[in-house]
N, C-alpha and C positions, 0 to 999 in steps of 0.2 A: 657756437651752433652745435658742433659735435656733443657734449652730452643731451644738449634738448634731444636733437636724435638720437641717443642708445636710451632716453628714458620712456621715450615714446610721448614725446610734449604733445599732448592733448591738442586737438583743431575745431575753431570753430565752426559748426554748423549750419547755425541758424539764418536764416532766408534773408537776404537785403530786401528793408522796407519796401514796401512797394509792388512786391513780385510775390507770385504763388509760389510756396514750394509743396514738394508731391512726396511722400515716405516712401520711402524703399527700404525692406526687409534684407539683408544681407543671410543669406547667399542670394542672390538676385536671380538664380534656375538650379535646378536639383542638382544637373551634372554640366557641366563643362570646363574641363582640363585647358590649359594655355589661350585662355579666353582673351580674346582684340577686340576692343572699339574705338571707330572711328566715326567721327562725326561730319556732317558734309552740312552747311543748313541747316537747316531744321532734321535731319533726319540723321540718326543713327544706325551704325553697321556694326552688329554683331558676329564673331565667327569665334567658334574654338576646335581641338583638335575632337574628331569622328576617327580616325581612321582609314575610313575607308570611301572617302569622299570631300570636298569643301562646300561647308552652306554657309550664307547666308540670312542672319535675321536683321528685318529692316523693321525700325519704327520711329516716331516722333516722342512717344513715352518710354522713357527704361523702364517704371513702375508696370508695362504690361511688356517686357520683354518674351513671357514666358507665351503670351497668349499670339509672338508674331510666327507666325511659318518656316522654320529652316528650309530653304528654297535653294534648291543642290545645281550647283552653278560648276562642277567638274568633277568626274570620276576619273580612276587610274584608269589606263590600259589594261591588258590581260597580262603582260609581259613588258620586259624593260626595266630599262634604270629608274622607276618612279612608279612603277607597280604595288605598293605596298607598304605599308604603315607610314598612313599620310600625318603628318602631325604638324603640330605648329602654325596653323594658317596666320598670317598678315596680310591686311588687304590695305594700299595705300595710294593717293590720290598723287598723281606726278604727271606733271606737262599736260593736261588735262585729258589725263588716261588712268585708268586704272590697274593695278598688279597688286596681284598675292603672289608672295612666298611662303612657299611653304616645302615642308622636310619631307623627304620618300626615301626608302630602301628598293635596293633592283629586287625583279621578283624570283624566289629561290634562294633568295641570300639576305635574311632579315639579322643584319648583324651590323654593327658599326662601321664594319670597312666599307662596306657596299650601300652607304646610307649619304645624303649630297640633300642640295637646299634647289630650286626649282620655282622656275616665275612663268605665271599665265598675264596676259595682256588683254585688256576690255576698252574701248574706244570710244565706249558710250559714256553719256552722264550718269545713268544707276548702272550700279554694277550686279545690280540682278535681273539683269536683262540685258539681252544682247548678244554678243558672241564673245570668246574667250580664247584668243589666240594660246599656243602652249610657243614659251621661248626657252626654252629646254633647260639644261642644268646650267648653273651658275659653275664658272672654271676653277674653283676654290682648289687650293694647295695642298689640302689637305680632305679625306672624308670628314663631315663634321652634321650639325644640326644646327635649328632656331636661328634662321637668317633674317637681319634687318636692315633697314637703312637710313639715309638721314642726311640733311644737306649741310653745309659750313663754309662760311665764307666763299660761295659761290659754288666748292663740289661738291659733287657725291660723293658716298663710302658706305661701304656693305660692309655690316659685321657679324662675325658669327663666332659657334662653338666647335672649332675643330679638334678631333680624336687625335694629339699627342701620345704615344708611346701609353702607358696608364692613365692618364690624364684629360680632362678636357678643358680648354683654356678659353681663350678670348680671342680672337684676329680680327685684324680691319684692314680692308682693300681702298682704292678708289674706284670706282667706278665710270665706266665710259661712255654709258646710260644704263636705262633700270634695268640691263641682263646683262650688261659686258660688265667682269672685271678689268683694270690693266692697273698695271705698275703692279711693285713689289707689296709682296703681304706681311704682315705686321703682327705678331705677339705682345700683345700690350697687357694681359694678365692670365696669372697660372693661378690654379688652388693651392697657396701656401699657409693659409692660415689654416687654424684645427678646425674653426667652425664649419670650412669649406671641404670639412673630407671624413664628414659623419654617414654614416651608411655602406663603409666599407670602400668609398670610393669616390678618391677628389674629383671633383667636377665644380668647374663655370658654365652656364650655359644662358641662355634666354638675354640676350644681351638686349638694351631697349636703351633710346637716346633719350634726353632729355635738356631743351633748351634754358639756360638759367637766364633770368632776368637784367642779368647785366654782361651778359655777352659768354661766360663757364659754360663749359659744357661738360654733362652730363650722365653716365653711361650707368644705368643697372644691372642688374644680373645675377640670376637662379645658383645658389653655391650647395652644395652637398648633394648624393642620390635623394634624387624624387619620392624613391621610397622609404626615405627616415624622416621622423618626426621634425626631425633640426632642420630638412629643406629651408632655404631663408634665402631673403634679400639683399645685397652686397649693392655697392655702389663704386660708382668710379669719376673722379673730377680732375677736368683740366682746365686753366685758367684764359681768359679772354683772350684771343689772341693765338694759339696754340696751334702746331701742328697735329691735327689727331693721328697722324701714322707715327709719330715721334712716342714710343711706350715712356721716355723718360718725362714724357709731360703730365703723363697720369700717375694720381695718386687715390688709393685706396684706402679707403673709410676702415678702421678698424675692426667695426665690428659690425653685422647685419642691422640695415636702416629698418627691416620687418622681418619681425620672427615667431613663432609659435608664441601665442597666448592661452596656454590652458585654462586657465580663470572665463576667461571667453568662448571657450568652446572652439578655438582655433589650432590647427594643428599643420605643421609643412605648408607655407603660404609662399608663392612665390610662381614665378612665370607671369612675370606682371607687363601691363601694358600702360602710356597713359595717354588722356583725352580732356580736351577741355567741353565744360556745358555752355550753353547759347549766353549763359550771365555771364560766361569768363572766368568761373570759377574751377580750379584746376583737380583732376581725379586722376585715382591711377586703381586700375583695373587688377587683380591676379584670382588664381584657384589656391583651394585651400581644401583640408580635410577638416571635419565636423568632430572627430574622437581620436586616441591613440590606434598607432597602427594598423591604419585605413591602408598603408603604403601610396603605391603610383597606379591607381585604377582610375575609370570614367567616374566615379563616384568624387571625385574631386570637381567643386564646387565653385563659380566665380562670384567674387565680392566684388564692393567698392568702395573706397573711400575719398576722402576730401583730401590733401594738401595743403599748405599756403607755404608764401616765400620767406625767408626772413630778413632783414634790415639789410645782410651783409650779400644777399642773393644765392642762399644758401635750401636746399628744400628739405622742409620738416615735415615728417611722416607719425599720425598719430598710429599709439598699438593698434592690432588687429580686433574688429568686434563684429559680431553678430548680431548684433543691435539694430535697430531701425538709422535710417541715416534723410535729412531731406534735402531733396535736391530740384533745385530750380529749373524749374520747364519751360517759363517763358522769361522776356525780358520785360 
């Protein structure tokens, strides 16, 4: 399966008999940096990082993502540990509640040390409506960013990108529910390859789980500064069965699963999320720049593409394209 992945093995497309599908133009909105969707039903939840607030786009159609409302469901404070460059939002459906994480810096001090992962709670069925309880910072070991989570054989476990010495790596906690960490924290990947430490500076970050089909699980994650062309996608797998706080159970993919296609009009792809469509067909969402040295601005772009599994339960990611892509709307 590993070179289908580093050659970028082509995925099918095309619509199962029977079912409408609907084009979508990649980039799928002009800007949105570390783009999430989540699907609940028939209705899709778009969010990516603003800065300086978390919205919400909600629709039944991706093909009209652009035409649904960002409906601004939380602003910072004037002051505090979450005052200020809001990033990363995640918005996800647990115990029949709803929580975004998402990354803040205290205000007066936009810098790595002073920067932590942050969960609001909604009660409601949409989460664009209603109220939005704030459950304050998450207790991480470390300052860090891009916080996720994910369930396994019964628990939880929040993972993120914590600021190491120069470095930003990987950690994974348990969880005591969707705000409490407990138990000890885990270093399960550094930037030690070269493709992970293009732009001046190693970095992991944007970690995103992924269940495999026969029980592996799954981990992604953003390798190099944001602002170099090489940004890419890394992967991380550990076998059925597995302790995920156990770093000797993961093992890392050689080489990025998604990386710049120049030929394509692709450039720094990565901060990816995935979701599956109401046919079951599996996608996985990230931002990307349209030219060379766009860097890490708003002008960063969300895609999508397709997936499929392979024989051995392995996921193969086609290259990146700005290409029309069709995606099934109904069942």
């Amino acid at each position: 399966m590993l070179p289908a992945l580093m050659l970028g093995l082509a995925v099918a497309s095309s619509a199962t008999a029977g079912r409408t599908p609907r084009s979508i133009t990649n980039p799928i909105l002009p800007s949105g940096p570390d783009p999430w969707i989540v699907r609940q039903g028939d209705t899709f939840y778009y969010m990516n990082t603003l800065g300086t607030r978390l919205t919400i786009r909600k629709t039944t159609d991706l093909a009209r993502l652009a035409e649904a409302a960002e409906i601004t469901v939380w602003t910072p404070p004037s002051s505090g540990p979450n005052a200020q460059s809001i990033w990363a939002p995640e918005l996800h459906r647990i115990d029949g509640a709803w929580y975004i994480y998402y990354t803040a810096a205290e205000g007066g001090h936009d810098e790595d040390a002073h920067r932590g992962i942050f969960v609001i709670e909604n009660k409601g069925d949409d989460p664009t409506e209603g109220t939005w309880t704030d459950r304050g910072r998450l207790e991480t070991e470390h300052s860090g960013i891009d916080g996720t989570t994910f369930v396994n054989a019964g628990k939880r476990y929040f993972v993120y990108s914590p600021y190491v010495g120069p470095d930003s790596d990987l950690a994974i906690v348990e969880m005591a529910n969707p705000w409490t960490l407990t138990g000890p924290e885990t270093i399960i990947a550094r930037p030690d390859r070269d493709w992970e430490r293009r732009g001046g500076r190693p970095i992991l970050e944007a970690p995103e789980f992924l269940a495999g089909p026969k029980g592996d699980l799954f981990l992604s994650y953003s390798a190099s500064a944001c602002w170099s062309d090489d940004y890419a996608i890394g992967m991380l797998s550990a076998p059925a069965g597995s302790d995920p706080l156990n770093p000797g159970t993961w093992t890392k993919m050689p080489q990025p699963v998604i990386a710049k296609a120049p030929d394509e009009g692709v450039y720094a792809p990565g901060h990816n999320g995935f979701f599956t469509a109401r046919d079951g067909t599996n996608w996985i969402v990230y931002h990307a720049n349209s030219a060379p040295g766009m860097k890490c601005t708003s002008a960063r772009a969300p895609y999508i593409q397709r997936f499929v599994w392979s024989q051995s339960g392995m996921p193969m990611f086609a290259r990146p394209t700005a290409a029309r892509v069709e995606f099934v709307l109904q069942k």
